[in-house]
PDB file with SEQRES, HELIX, SHEET and CRYST1 records, atoms N, CA, C and O in Angstrom:
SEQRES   1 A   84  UNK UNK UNK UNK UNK UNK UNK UNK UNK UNK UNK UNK UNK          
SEQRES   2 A   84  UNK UNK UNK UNK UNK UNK UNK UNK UNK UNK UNK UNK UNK          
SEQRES   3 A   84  UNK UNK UNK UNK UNK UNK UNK UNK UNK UNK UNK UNK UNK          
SEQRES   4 A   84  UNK UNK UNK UNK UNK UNK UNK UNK UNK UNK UNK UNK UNK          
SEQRES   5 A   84  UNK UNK UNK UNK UNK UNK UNK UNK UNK UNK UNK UNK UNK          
SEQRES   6 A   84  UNK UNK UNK UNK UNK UNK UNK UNK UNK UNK UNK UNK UNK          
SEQRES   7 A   84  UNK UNK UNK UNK UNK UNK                                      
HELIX    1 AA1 UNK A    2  UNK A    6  1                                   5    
HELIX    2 AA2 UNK A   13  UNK A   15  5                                   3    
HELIX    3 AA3 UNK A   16  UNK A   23  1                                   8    
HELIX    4 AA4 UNK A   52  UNK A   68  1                                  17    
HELIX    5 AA5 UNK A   71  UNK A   73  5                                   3    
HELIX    6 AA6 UNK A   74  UNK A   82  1                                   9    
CRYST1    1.000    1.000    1.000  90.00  90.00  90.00 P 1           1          
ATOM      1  N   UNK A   1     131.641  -9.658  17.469  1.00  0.00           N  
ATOM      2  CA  UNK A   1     131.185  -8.890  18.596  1.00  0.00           C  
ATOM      3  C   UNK A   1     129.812  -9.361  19.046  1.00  0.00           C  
ATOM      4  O   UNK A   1     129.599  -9.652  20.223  1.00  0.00           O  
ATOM      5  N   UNK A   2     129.068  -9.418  18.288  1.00  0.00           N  
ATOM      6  CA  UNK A   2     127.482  -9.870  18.204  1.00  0.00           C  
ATOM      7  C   UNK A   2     127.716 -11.321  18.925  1.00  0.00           C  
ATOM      8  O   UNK A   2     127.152 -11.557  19.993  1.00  0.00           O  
ATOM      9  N   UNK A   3     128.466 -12.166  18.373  1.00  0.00           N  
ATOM     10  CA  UNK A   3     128.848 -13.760  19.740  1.00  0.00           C  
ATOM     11  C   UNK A   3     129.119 -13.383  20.866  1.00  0.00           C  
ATOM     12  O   UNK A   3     128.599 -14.144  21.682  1.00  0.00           O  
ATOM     13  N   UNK A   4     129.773 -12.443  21.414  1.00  0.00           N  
ATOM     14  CA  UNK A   4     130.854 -12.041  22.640  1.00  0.00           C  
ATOM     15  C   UNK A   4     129.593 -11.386  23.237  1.00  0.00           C  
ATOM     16  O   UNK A   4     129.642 -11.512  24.461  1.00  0.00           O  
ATOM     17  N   UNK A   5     128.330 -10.645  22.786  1.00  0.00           N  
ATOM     18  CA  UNK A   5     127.341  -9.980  23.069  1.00  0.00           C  
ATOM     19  C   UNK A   5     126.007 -11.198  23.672  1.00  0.00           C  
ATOM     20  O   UNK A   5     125.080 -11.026  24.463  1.00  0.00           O  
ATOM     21  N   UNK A   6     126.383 -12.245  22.994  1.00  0.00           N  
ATOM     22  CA  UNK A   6     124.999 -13.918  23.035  1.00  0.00           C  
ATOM     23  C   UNK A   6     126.051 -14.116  24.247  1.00  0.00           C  
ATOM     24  O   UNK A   6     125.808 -13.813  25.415  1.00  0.00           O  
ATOM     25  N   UNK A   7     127.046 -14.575  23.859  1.00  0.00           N  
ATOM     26  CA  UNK A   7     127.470 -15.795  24.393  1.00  0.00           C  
ATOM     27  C   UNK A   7     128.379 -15.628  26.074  1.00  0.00           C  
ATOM     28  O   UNK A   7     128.734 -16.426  26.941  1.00  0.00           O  
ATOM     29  N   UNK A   8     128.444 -14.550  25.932  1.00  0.00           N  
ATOM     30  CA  UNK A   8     128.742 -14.091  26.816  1.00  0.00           C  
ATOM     31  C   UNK A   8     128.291 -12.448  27.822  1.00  0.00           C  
ATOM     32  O   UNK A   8     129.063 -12.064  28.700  1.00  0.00           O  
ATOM     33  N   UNK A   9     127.462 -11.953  27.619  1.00  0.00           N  
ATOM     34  CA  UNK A   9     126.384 -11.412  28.062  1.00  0.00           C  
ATOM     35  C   UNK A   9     125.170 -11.231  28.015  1.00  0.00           C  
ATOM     36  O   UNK A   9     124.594 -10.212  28.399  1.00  0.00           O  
ATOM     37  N   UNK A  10     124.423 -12.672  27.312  1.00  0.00           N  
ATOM     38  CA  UNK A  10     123.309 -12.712  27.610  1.00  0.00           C  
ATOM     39  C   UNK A  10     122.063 -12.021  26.727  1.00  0.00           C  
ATOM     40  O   UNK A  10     120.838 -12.116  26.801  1.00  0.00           O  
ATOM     41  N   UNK A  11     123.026 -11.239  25.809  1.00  0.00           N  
ATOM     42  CA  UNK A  11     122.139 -10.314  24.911  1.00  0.00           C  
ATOM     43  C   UNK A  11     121.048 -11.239  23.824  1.00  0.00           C  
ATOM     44  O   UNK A  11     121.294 -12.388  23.454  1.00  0.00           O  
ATOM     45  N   UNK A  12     119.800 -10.437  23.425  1.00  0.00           N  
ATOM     46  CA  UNK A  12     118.923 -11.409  22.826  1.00  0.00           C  
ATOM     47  C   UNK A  12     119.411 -11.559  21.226  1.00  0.00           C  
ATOM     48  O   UNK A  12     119.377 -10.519  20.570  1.00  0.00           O  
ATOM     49  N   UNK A  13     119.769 -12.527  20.694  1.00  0.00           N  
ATOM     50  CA  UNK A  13     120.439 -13.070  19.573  1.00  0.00           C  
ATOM     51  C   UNK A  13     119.152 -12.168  18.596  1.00  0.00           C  
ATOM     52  O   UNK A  13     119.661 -11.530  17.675  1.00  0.00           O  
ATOM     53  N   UNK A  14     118.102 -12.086  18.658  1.00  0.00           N  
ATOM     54  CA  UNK A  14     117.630 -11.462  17.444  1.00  0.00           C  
ATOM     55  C   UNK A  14     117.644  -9.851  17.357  1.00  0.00           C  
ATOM     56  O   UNK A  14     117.028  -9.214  16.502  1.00  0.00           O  
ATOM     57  N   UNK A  15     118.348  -9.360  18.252  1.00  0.00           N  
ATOM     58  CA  UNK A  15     118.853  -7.748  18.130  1.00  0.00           C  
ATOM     59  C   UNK A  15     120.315  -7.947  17.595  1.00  0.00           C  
ATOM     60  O   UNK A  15     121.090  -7.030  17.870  1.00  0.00           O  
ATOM     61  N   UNK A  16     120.740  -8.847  16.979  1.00  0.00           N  
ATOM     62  CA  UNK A  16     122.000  -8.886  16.253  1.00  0.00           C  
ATOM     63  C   UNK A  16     121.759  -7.981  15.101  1.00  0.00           C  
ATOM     64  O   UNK A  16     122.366  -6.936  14.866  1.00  0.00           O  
ATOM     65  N   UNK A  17     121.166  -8.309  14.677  1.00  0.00           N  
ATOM     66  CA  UNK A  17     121.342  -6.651  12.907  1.00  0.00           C  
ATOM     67  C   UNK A  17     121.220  -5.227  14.079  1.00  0.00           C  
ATOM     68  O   UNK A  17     121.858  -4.175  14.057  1.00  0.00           O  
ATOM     69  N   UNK A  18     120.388  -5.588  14.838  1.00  0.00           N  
ATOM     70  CA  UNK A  18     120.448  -3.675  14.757  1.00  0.00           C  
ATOM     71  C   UNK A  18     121.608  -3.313  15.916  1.00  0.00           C  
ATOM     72  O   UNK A  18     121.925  -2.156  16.191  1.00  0.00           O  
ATOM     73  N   UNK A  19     122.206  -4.548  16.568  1.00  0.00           N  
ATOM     74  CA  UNK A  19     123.607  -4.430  17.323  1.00  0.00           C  
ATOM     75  C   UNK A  19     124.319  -3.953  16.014  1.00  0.00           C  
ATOM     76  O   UNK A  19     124.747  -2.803  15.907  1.00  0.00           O  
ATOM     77  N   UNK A  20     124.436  -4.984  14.923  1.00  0.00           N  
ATOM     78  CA  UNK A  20     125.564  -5.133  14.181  1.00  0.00           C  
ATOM     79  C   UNK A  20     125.488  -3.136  13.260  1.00  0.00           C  
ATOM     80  O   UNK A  20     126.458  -2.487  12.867  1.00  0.00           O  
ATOM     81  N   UNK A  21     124.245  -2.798  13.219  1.00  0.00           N  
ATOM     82  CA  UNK A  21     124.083  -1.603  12.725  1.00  0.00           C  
ATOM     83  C   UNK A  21     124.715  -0.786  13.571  1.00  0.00           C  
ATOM     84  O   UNK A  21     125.497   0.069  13.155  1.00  0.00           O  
ATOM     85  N   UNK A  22     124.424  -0.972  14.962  1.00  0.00           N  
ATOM     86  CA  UNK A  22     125.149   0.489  15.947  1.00  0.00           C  
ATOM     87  C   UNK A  22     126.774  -0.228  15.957  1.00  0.00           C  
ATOM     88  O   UNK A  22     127.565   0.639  15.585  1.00  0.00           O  
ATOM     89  N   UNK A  23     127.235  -1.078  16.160  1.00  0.00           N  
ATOM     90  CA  UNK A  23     128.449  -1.650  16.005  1.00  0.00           C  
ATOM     91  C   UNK A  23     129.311  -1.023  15.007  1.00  0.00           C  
ATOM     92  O   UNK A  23     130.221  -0.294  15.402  1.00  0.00           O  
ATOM     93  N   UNK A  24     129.109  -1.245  13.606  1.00  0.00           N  
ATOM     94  CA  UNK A  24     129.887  -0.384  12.282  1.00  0.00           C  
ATOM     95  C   UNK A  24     130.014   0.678  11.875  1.00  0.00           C  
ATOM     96  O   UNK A  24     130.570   1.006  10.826  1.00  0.00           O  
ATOM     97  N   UNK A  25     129.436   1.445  12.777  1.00  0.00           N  
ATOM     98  CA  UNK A  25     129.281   3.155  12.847  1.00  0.00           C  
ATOM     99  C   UNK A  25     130.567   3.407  13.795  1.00  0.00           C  
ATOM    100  O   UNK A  25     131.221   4.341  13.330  1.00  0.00           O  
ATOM    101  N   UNK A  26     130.916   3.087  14.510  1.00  0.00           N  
ATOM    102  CA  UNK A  26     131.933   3.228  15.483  1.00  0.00           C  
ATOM    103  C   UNK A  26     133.401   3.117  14.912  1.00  0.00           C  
ATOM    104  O   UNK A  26     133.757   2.070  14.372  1.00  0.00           O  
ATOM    105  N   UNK A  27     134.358   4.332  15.045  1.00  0.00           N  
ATOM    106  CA  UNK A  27     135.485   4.265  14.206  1.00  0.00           C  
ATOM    107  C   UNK A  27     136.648   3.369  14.443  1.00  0.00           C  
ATOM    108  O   UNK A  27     137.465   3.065  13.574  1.00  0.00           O  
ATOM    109  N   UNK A  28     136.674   2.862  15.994  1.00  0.00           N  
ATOM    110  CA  UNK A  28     137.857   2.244  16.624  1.00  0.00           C  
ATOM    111  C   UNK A  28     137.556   0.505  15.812  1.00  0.00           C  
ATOM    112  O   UNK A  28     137.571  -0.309  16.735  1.00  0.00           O  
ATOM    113  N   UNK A  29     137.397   0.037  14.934  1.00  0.00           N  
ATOM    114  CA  UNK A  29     137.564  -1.592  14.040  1.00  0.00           C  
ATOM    115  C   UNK A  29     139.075  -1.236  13.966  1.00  0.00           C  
ATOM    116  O   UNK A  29     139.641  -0.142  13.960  1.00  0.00           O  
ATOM    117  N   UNK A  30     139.429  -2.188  13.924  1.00  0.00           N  
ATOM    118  CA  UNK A  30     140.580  -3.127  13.117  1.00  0.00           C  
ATOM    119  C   UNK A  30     140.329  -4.418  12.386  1.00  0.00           C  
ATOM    120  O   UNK A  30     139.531  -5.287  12.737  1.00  0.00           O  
ATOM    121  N   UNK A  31     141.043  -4.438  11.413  1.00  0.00           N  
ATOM    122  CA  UNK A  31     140.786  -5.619  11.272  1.00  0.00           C  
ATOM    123  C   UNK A  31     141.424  -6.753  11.914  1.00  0.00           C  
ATOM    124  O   UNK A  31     142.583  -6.733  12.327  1.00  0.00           O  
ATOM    125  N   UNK A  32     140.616  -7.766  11.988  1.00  0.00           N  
ATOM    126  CA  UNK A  32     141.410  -8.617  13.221  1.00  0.00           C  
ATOM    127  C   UNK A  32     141.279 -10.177  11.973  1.00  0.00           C  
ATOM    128  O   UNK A  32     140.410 -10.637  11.233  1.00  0.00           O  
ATOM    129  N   UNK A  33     142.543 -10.482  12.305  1.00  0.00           N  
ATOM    130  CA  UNK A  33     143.354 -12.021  11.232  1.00  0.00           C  
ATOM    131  C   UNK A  33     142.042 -13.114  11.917  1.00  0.00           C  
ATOM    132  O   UNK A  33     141.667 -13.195  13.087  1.00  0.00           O  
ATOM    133  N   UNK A  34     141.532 -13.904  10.635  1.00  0.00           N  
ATOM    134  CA  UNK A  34     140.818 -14.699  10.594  1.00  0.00           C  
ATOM    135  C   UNK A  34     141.429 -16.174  11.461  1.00  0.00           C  
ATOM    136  O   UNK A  34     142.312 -16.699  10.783  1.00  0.00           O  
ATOM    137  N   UNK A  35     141.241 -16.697  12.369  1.00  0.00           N  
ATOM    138  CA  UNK A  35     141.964 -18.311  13.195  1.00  0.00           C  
ATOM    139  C   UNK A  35     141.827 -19.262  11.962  1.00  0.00           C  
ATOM    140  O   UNK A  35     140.754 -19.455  11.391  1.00  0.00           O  
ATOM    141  N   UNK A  36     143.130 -19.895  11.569  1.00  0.00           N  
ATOM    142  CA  UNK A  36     142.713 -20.557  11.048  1.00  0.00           C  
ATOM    143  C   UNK A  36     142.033 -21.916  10.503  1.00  0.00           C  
ATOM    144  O   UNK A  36     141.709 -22.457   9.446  1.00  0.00           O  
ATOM    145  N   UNK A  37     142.021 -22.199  12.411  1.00  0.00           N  
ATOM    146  CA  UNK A  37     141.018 -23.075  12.593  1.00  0.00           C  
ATOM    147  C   UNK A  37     139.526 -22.596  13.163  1.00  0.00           C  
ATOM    148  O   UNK A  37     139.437 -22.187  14.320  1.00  0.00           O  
ATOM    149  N   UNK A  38     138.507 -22.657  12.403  1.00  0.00           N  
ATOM    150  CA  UNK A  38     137.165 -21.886  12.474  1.00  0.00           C  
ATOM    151  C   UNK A  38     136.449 -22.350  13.216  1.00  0.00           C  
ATOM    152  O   UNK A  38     135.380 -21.805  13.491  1.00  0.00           O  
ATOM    153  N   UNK A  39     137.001 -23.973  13.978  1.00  0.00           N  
ATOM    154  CA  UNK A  39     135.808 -24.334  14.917  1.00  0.00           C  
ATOM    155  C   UNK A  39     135.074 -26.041  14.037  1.00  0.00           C  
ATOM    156  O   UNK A  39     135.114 -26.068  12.807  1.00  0.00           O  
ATOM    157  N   UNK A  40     134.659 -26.909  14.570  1.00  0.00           N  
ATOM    158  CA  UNK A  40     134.526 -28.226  14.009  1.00  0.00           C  
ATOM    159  C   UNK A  40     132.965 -27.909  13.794  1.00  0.00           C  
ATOM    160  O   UNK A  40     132.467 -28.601  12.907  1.00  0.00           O  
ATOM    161  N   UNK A  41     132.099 -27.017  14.414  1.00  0.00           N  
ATOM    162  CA  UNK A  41     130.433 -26.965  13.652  1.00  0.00           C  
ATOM    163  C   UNK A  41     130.686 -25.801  12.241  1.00  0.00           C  
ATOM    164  O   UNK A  41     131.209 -24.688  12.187  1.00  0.00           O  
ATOM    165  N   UNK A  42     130.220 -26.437  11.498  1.00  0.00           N  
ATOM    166  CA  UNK A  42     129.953 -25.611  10.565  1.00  0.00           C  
ATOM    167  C   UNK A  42     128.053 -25.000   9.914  1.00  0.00           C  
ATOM    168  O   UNK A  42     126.997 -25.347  10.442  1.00  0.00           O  
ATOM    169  N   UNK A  43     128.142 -24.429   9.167  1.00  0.00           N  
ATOM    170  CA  UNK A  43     126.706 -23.807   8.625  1.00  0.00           C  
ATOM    171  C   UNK A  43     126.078 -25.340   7.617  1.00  0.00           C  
ATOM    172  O   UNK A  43     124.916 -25.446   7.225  1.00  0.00           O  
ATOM    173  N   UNK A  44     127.057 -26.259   7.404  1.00  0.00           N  
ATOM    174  CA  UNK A  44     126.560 -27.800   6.788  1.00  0.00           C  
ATOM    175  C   UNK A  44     125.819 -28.111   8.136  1.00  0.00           C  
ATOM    176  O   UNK A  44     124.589 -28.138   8.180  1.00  0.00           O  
ATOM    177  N   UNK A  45     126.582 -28.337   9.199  1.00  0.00           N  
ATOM    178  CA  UNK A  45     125.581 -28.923  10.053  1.00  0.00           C  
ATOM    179  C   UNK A  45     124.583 -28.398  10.871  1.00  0.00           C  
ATOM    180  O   UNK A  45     124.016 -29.120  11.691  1.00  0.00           O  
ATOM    181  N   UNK A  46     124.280 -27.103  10.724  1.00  0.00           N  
ATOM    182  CA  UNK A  46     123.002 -26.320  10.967  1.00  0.00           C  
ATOM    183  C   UNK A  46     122.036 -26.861   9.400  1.00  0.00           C  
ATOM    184  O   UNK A  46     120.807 -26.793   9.426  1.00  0.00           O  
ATOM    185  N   UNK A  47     122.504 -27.186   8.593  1.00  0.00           N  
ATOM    186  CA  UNK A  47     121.377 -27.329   7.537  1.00  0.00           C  
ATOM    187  C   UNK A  47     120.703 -28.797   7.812  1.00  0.00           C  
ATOM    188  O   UNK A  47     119.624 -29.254   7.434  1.00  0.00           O  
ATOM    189  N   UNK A  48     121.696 -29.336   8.574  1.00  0.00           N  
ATOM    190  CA  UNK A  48     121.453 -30.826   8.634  1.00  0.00           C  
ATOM    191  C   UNK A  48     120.445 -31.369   9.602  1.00  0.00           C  
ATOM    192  O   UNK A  48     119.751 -32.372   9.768  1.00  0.00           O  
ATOM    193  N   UNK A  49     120.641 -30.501  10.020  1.00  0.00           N  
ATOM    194  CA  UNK A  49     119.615 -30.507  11.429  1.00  0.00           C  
ATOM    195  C   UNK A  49     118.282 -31.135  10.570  1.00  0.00           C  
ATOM    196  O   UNK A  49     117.933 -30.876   9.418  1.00  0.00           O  
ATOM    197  N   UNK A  50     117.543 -32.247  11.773  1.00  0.00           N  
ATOM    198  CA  UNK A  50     116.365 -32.986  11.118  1.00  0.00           C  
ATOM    199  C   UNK A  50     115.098 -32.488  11.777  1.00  0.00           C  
ATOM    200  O   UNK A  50     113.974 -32.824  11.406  1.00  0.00           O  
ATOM    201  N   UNK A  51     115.366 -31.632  12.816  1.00  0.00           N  
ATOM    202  CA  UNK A  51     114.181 -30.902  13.174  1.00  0.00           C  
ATOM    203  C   UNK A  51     114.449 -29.641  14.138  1.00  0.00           C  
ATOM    204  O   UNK A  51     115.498 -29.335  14.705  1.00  0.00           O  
ATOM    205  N   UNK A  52     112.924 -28.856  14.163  1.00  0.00           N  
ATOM    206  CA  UNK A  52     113.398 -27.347  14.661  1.00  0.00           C  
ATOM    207  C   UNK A  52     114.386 -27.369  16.244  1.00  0.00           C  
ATOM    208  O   UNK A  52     115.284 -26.550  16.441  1.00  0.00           O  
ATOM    209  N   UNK A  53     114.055 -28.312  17.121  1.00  0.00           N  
ATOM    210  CA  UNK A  53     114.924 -28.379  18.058  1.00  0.00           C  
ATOM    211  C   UNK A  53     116.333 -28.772  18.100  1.00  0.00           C  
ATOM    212  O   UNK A  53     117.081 -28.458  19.026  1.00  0.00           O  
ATOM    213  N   UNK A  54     116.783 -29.660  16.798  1.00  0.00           N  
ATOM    214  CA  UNK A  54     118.008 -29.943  16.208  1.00  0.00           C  
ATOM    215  C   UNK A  54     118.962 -28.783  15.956  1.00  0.00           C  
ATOM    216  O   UNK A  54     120.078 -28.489  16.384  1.00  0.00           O  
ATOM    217  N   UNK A  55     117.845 -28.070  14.842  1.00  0.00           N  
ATOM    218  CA  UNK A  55     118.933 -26.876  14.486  1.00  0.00           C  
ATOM    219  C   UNK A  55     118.709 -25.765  15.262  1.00  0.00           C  
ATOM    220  O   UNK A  55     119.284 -24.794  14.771  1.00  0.00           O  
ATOM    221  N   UNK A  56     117.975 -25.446  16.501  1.00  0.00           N  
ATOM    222  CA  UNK A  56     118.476 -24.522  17.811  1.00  0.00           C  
ATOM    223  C   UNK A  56     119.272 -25.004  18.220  1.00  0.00           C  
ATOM    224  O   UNK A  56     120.282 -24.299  18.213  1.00  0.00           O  
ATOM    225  N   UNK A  57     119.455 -26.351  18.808  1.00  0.00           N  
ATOM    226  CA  UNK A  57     120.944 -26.571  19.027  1.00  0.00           C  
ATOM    227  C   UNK A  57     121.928 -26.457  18.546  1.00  0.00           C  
ATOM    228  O   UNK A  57     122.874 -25.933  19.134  1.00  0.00           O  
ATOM    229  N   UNK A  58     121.999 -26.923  17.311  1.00  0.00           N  
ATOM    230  CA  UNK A  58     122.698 -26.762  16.084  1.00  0.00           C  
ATOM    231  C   UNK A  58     123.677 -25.273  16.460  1.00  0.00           C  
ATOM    232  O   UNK A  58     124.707 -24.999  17.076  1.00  0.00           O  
ATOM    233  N   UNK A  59     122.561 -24.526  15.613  1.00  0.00           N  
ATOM    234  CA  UNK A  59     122.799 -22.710  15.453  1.00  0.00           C  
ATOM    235  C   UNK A  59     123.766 -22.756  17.215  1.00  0.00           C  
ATOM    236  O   UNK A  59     124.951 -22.424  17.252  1.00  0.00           O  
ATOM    237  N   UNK A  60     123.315 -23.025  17.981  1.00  0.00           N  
ATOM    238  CA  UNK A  60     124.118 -22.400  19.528  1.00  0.00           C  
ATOM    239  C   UNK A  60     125.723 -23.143  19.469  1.00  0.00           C  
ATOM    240  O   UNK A  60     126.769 -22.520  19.650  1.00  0.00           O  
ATOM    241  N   UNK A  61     125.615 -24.623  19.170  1.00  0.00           N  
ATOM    242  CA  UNK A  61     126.879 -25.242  19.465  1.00  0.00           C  
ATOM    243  C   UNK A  61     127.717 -24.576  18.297  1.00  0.00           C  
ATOM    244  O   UNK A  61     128.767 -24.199  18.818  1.00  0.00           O  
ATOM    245  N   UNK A  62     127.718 -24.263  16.942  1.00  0.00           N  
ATOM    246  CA  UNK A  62     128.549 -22.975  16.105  1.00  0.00           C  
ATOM    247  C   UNK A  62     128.522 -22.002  16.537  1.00  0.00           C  
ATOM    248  O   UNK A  62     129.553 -21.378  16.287  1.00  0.00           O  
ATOM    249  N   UNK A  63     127.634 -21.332  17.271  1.00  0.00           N  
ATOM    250  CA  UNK A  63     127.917 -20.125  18.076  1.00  0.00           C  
ATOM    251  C   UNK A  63     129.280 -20.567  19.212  1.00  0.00           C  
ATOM    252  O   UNK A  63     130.418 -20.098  19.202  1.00  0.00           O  
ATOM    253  N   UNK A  64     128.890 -21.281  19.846  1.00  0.00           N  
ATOM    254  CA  UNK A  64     129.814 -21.241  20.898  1.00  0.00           C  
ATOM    255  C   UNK A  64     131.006 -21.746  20.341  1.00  0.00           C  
ATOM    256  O   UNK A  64     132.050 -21.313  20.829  1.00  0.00           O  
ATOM    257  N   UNK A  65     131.102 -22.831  19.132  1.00  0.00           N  
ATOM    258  CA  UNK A  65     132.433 -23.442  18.601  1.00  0.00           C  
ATOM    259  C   UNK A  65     133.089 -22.520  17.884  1.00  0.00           C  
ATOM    260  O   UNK A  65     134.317 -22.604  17.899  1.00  0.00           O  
ATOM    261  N   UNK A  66     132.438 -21.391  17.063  1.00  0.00           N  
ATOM    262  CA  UNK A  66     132.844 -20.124  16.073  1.00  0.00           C  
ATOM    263  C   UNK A  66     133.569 -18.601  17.207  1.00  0.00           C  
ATOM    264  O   UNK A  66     134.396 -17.708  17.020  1.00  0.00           O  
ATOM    265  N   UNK A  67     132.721 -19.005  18.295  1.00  0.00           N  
ATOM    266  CA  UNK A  67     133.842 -18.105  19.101  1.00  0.00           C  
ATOM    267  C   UNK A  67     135.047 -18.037  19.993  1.00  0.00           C  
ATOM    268  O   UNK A  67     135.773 -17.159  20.459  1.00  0.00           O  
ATOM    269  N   UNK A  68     134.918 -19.708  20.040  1.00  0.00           N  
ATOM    270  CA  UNK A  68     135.834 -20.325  20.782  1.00  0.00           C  
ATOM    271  C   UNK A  68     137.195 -20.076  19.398  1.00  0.00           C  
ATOM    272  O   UNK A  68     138.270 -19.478  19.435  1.00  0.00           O  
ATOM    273  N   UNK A  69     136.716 -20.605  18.638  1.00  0.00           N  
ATOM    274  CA  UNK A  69     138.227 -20.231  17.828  1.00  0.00           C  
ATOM    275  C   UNK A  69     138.531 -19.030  17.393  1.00  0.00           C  
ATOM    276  O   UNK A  69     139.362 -18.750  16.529  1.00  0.00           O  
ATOM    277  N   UNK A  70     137.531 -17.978  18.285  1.00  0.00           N  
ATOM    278  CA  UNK A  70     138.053 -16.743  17.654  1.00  0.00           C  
ATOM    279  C   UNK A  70     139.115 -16.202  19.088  1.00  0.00           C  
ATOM    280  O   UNK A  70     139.516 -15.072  19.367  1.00  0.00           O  
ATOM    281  N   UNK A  71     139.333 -17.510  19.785  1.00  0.00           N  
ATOM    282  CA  UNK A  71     139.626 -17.073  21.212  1.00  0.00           C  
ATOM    283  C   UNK A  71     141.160 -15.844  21.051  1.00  0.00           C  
ATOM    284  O   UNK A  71     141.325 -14.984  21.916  1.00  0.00           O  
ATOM    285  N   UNK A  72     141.872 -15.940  20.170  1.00  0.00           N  
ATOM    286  CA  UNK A  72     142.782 -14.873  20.335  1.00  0.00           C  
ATOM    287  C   UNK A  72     142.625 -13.724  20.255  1.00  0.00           C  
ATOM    288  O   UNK A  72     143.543 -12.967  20.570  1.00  0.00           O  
ATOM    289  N   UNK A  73     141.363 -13.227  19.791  1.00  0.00           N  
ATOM    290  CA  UNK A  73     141.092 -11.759  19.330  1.00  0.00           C  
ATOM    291  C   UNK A  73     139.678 -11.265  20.355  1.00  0.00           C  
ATOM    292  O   UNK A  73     138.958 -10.302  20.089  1.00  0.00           O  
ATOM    293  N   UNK A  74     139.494 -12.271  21.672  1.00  0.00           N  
ATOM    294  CA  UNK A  74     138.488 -12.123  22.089  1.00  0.00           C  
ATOM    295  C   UNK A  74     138.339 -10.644  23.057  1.00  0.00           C  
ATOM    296  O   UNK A  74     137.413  -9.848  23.211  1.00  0.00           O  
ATOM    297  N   UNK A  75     139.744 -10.728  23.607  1.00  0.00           N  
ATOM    298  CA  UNK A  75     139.878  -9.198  24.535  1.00  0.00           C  
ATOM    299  C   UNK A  75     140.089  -8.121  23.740  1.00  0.00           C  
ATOM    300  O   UNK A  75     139.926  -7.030  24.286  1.00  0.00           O  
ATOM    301  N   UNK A  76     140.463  -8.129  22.398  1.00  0.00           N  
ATOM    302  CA  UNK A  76     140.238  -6.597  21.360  1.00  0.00           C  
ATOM    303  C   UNK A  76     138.714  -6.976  21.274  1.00  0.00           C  
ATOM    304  O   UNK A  76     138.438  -6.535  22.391  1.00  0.00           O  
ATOM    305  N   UNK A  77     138.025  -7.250  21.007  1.00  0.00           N  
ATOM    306  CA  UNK A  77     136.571  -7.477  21.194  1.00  0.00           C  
ATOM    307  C   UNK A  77     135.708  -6.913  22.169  1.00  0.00           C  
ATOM    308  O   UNK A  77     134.770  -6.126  22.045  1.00  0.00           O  
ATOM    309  N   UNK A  78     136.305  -7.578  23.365  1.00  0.00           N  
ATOM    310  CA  UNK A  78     135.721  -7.077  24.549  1.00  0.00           C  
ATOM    311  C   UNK A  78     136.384  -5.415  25.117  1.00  0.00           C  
ATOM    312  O   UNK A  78     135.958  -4.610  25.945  1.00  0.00           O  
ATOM    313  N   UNK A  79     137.525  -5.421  24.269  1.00  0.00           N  
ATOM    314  CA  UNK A  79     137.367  -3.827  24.951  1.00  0.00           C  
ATOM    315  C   UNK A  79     136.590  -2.967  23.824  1.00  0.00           C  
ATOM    316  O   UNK A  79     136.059  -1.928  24.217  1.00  0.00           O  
ATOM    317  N   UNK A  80     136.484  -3.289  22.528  1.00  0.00           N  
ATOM    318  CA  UNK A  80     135.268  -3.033  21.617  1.00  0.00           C  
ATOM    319  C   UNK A  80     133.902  -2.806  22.571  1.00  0.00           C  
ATOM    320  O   UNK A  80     133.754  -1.767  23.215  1.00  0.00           O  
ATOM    321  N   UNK A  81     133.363  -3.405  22.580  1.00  0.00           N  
ATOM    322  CA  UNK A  81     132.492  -3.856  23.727  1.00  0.00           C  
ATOM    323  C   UNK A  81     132.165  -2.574  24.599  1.00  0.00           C  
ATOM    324  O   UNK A  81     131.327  -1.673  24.566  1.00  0.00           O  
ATOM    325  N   UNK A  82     133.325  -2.964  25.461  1.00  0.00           N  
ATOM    326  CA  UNK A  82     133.752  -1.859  26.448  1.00  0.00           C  
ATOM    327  C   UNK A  82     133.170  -0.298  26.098  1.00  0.00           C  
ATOM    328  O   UNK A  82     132.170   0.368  26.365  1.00  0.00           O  
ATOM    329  N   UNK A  83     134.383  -0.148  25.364  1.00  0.00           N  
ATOM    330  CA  UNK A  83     134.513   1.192  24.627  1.00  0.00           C  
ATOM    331  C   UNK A  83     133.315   1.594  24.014  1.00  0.00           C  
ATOM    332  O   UNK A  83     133.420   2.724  23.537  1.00  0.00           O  
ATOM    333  N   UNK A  84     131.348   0.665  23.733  1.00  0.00           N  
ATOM    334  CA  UNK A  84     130.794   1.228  23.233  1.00  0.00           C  
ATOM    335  C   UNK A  84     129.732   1.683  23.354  1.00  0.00           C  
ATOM    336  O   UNK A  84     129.271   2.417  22.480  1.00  0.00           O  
TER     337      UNK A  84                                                      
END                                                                             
């Protein structure tokens, strides 16, 4: 939800904990099946990063590659979203 919140409305990525806090209070979750393709950036290549402008890029292109493969579960998300 917290990606669908960056990546697609703009929200400021460091209010993610206290999103993710008002987020899990809310009774309507499901659990939603993991893709089991996760996306080609991983958290290796955020470490790899050789300098601070590396791994801002880094961190964004797994953001955007980690939600792209969450693309089937993106509209239960967004009516999450919706609904909150």
């Amino acid at each position: 939800m917290t990606l669908c919140l960056v990546l697609e409305d703009g929200a400021d990525p460091r209010e993610g904990p206290k999103s993710h806090r008002r987020m899990v209070a809310r009774p309507e979750f499901a659990w939603l099946d993991p893709p089991s393709e996760r996306g080609q950036v991983t958290v290796a290549d955020v470490l790899d990063a050789d300098s601070a402008a590396a791994y801002v890029d880094t961190v964004w292109a797994w953001a955007r590659d980690t939600w792209q493969a969450w693309a089937p579960h993106h509209s239960t998300v967004r009516a999450w979203l919706s609904a909150g």
